[in-house]
C-alpha positions as CSV (number, residue, x, y, z in Angstrom):
1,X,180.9,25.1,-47.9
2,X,178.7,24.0,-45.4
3,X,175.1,25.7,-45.5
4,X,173.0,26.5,-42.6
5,X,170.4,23.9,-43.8
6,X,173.1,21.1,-43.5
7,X,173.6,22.4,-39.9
8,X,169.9,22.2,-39.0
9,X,169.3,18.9,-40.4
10,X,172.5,17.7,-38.8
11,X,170.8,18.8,-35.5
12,X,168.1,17.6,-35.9
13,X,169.4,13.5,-36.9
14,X,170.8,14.1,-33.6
15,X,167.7,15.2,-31.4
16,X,164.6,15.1,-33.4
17,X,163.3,17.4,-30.4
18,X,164.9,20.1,-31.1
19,X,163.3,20.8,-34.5
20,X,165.9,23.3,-36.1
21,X,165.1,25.3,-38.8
22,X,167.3,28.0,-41.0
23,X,166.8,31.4,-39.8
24,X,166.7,34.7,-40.0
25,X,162.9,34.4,-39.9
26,X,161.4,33.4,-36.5
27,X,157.6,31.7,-37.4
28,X,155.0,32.7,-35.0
29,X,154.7,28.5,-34.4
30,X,155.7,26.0,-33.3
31,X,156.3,27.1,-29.7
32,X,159.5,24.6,-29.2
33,X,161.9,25.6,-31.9
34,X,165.6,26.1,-32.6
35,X,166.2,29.2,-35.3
36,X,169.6,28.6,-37.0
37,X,170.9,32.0,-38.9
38,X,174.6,32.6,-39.8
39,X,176.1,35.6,-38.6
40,X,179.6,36.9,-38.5
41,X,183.0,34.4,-38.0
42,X,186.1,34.1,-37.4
43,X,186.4,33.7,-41.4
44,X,189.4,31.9,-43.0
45,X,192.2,30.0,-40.8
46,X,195.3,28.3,-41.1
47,X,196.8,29.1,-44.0
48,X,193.5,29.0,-45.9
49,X,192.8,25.7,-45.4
50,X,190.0,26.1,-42.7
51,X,186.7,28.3,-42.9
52,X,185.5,29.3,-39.3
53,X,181.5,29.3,-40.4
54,X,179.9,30.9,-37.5
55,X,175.9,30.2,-36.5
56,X,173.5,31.7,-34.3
57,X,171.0,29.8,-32.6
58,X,168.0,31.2,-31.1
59,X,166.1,28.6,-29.3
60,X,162.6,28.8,-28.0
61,X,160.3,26.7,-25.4
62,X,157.2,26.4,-24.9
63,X,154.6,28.8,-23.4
64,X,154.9,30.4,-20.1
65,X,157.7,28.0,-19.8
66,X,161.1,29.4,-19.6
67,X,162.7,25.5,-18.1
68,X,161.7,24.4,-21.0
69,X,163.1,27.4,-23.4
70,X,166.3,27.2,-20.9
71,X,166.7,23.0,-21.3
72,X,166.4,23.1,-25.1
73,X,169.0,25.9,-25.4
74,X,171.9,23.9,-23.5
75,X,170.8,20.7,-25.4
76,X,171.7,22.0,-28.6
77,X,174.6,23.9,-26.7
78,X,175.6,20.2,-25.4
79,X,175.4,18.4,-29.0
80,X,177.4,21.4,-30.4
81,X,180.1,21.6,-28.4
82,X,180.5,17.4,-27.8
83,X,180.5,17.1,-31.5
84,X,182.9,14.3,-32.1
85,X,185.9,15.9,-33.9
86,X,186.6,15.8,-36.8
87,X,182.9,15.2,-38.2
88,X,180.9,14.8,-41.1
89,X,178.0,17.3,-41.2
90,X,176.5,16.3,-44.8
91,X,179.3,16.5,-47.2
92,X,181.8,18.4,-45.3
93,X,184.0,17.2,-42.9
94,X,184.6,19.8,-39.7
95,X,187.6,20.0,-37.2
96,X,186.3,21.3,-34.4
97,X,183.1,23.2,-33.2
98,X,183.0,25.7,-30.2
99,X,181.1,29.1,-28.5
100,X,181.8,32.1,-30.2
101,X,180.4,33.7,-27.0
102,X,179.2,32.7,-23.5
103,X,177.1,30.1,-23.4
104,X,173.2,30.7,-24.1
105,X,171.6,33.7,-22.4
106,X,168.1,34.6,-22.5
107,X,166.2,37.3,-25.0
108,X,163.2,39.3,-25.4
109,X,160.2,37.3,-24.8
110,X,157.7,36.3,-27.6
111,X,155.7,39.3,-25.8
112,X,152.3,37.9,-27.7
113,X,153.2,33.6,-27.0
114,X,155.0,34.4,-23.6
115,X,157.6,32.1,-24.5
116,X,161.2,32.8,-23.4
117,X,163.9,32.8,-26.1
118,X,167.7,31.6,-25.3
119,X,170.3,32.5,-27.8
120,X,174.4,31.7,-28.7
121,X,176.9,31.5,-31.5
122,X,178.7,28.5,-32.2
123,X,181.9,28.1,-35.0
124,X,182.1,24.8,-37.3
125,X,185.8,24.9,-38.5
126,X,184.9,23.8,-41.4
127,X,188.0,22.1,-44.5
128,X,188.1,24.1,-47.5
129,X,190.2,21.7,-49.5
């Protein structure tokens, strides 16, 4: 199964920028930051021989910079969802990639950092054979 580590580092061979790390936990630094955590998917499809592995990513800018916190969040939105198809992330080959919601929408400030947060779910269909 894919891991959220392979996801992040899979990102991050893409836009070195966006430095992507697995969540839940949100570190007080760096400011520019993409926090990957798995949440709940659309689970097993077709026949059981696809696993819909579901991500959130909350993406953060810099200080007093919510362009910034906005641009990162549709770049990793962009690479997501114009993933070639079907694609290798590590070992596992995935079929398709897509929102499992809207497309990024701000959060609750980093009230002590005054940095905006952007966040949105993404599935990797991911082969199970």
């Amino acid at each position: 199964m894919i891991s959220t580590q392979d996801i992040a580092d899979w990102l991050n061979a893409q836009d070195a920028t966006i430095n992507a790390i697995v969540g839940p936990f949100v570190p007080d630094m760096p400011d520019g930051l993409c926090v990957l955590t798995l949440v709940s998917g659309p689970g097993i499809l077709l026949e059981g021989t696809i696993d819909g592995i579901a991500v959130q990513a909350r993406v953060r800018g810099q200080q007093r910079n919510p362009t910034d916190a906005e641009t990162r969040a549709y770049r990793v939105d962009n690479l997501i969802i114009e993933a070639s198809k079907p694609g290798a992330i590590g070992s596992h080959w995935f079929t398709d990639t897509y929102r499992l919601g809207g497309t990024p929408t701000p959060v609750q400030n980093d009230l002590d950092g005054e940095r905006v947060n952007f966040t949105a779910a993404y599935v990797f269909e991911v082969g199970r054979l």
